[in-house]
C-alpha positions as CSV (number, residue, x, y, z in Angstrom):
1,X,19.5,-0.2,-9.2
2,X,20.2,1.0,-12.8
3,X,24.1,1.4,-13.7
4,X,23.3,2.6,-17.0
5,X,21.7,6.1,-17.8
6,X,18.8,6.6,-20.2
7,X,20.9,7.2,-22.8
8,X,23.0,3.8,-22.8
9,X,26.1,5.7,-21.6
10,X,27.4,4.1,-17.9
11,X,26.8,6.1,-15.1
12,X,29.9,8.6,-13.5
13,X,31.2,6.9,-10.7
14,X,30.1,9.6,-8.5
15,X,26.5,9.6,-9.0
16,X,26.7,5.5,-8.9
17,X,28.6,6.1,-5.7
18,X,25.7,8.8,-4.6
19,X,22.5,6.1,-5.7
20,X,24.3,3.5,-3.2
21,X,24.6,5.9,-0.6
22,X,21.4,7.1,-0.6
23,X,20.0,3.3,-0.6
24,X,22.1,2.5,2.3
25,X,21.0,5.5,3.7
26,X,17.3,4.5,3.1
27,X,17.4,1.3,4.2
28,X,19.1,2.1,7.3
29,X,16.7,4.8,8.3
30,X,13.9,2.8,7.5
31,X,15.4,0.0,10.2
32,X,15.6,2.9,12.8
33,X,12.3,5.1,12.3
34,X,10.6,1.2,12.5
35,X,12.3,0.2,15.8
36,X,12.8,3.7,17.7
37,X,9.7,6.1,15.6
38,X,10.8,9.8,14.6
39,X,11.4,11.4,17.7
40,X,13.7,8.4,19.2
41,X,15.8,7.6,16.1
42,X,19.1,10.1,15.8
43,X,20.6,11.2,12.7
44,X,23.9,9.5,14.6
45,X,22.4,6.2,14.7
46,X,21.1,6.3,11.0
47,X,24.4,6.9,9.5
48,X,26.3,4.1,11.8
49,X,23.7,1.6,10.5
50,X,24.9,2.3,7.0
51,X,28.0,2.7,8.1
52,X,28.3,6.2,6.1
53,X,29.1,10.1,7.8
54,X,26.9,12.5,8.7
55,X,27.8,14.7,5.8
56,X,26.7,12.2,3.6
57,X,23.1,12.2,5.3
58,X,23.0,15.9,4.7
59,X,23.6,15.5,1.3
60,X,20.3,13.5,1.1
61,X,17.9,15.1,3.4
62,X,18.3,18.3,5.0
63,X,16.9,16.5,8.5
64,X,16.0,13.1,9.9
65,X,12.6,14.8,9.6
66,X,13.0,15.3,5.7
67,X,14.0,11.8,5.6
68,X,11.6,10.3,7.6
69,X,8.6,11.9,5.3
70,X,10.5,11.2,2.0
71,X,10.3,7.7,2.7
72,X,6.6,7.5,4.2
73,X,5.9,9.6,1.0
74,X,7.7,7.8,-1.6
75,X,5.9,4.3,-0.2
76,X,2.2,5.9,-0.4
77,X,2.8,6.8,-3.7
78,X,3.7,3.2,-4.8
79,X,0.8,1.9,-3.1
80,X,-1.5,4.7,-4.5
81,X,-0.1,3.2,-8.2
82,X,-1.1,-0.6,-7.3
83,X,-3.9,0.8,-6.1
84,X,-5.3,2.5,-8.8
85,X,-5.2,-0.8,-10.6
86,X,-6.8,-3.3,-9.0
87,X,-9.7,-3.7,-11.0
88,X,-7.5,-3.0,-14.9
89,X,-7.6,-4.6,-17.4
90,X,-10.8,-6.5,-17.1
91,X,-10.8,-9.1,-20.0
92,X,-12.8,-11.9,-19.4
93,X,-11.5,-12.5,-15.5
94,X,-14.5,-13.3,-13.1
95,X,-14.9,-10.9,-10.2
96,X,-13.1,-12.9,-8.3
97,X,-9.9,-13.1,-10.1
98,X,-10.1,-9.5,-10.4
99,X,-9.8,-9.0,-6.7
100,X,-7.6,-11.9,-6.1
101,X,-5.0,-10.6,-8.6
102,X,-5.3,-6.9,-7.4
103,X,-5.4,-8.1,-3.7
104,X,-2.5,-10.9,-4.1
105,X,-0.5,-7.6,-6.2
106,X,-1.2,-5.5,-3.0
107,X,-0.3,-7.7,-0.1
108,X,3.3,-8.9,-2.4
109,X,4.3,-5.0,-2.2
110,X,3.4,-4.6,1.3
111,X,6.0,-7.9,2.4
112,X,8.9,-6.7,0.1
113,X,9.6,-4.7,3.4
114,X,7.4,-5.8,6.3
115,X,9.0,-3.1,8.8
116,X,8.6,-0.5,6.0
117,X,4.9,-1.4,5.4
118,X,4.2,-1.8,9.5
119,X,6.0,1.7,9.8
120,X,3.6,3.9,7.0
121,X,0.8,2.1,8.3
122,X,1.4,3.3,11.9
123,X,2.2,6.9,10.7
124,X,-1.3,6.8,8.7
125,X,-3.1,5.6,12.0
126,X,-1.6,9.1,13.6
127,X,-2.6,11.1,10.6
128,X,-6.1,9.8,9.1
129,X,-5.8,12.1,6.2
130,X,-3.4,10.1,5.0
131,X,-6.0,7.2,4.1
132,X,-8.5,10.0,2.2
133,X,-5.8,9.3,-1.3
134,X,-6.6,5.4,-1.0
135,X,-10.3,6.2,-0.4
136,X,-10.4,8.4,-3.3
137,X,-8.6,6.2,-5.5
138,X,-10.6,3.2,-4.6
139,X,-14.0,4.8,-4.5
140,X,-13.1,6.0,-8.6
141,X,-12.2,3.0,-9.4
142,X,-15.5,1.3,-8.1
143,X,-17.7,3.7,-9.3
144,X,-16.1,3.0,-12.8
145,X,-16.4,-0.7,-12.3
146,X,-20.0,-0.5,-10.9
147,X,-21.0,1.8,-14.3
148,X,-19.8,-1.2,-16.1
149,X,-21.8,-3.5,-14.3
150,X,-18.9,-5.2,-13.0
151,X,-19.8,-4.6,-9.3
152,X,-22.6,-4.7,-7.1
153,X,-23.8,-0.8,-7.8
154,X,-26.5,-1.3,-4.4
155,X,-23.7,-0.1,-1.7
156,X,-22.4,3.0,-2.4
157,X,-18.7,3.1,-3.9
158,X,-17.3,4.9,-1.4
159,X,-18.6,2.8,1.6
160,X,-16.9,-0.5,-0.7
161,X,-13.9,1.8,-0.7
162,X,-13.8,2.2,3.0
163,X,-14.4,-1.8,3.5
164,X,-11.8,-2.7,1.1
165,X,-9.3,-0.2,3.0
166,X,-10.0,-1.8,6.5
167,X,-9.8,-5.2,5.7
168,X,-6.6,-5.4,3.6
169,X,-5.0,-3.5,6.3
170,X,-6.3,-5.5,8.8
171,X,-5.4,-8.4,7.5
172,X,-1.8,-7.6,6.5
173,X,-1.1,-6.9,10.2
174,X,-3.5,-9.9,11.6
175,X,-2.2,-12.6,8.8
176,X,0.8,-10.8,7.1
177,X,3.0,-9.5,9.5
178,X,2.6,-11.5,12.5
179,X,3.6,-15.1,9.8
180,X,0.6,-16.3,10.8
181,X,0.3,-16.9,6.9
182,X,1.2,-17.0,3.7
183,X,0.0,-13.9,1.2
184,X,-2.0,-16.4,-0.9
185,X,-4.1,-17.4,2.3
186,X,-4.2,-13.8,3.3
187,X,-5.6,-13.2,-0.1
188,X,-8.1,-16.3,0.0
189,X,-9.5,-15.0,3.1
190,X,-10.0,-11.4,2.0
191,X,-11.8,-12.3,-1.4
192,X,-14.2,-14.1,0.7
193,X,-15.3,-11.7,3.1
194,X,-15.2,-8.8,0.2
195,X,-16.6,-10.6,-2.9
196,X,-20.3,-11.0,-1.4
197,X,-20.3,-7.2,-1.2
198,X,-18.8,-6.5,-4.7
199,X,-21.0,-9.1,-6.6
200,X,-23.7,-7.5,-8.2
201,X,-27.4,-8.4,-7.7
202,X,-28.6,-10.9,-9.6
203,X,-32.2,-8.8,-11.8
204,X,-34.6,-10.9,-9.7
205,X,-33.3,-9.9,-6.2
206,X,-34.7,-7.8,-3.9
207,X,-33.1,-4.1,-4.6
208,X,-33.3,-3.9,-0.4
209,X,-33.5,-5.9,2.6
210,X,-36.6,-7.6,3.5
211,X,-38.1,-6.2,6.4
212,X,-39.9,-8.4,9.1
213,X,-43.3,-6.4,9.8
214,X,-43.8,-5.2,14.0
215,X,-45.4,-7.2,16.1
């Protein structure tokens, strides 16, 4: 957290004094909405985690509701930034550094805060809608990268989109979340499964499946 404002000067005690508040604040709330959900966490029990007064929560968020959406809000929009660049910058990476760096950039954010990341999931699994911004993010950037011949162009971009979604999720709570490994090996085994989809077709292959004839 910044102690110095844009314009060099050091921040008023006060509004230094409000930023660690409302950190505390966040972090505590986060703790609670991850172990009790919305309806079982109490504004009481927030504040006594950070060790703060109710009036100071009010100052924040008008209501443990407010609270609760500000920060499943203010984490989708990080992720919808890392998402939009998973396939920048391309230089003269492969393919599959491309999706190693944007998957290995991905799956770092989601274990700064592993009960933040397990909470927004679990809010997006009660609200689907909430997956439609990665899906339209990802399917852009793949139908940019399959214009540039960068991926396979054969599967449409937003069925890669949909894939890409399902595993990384899956595999942060399969791999990630349980310890079961580190994010490099999470990463490892996500490029393999999505790379053969993503690799574009080589000119002398088969533009669709052969078919066996009937019997």
């Amino acid at each position: 957290m910044r102690s110095i404002g844009r314009s060099g000067s050091a921040l008023h005690p006060q509004t230094r004094r409000h930023l660690l508040n409302t950190q505390r604040l966040r972090s505590a709330a986060i703790r609670e909405f991850a172990r009790h959900g919305l309806h079982g966490t109490k504004v009481s029990s927030i504040v006594a985690a950070a060790q703060l007064t109710q009036p100071t929560f009010y100052r924040t968020w008008p209501s443990k509701e407010a609270a609760y959406e500000s920060i499943i809000t203010g984490t989708l929009e990080t992720w919808w930034d890392a998402a939009a660049h998973i396939l920048a910058d391309p230089g003269t990476r492969t393919l599959r550094e491309h999706l190693q760096t944007g998957l290995h950039n991905l799956y770092a954010l989601l274990m700064e805060d592993p009960e933040l990341t397990r909470l927004v999931l679990e809010e997006n699994n009660k609200n689907p809608d909430r997956y439609e911004p990665f899906i339209q993010i990802y399917t852009r950037t793949f139908q940019d990268a399959q214009t540039r011949g960068l991926i396979n162009s054969d599967i449409p971009a937003e069925s890669l989109a949909q894939a890409y979604v399902g595993l990384t999720e899956r595999f942060f709570l399969a791999r990630l979340h349980t310890a079961q490994a580190t994010v490099d090996d999470a990463v490892q085994e996500v490029t393999r499964l999505i790379l053969p989809l993503m690799t574009p077709r080589s000119p002398d292959a088969p533009s669709s499946p052969v078919r066996c004839p009937p019997d």
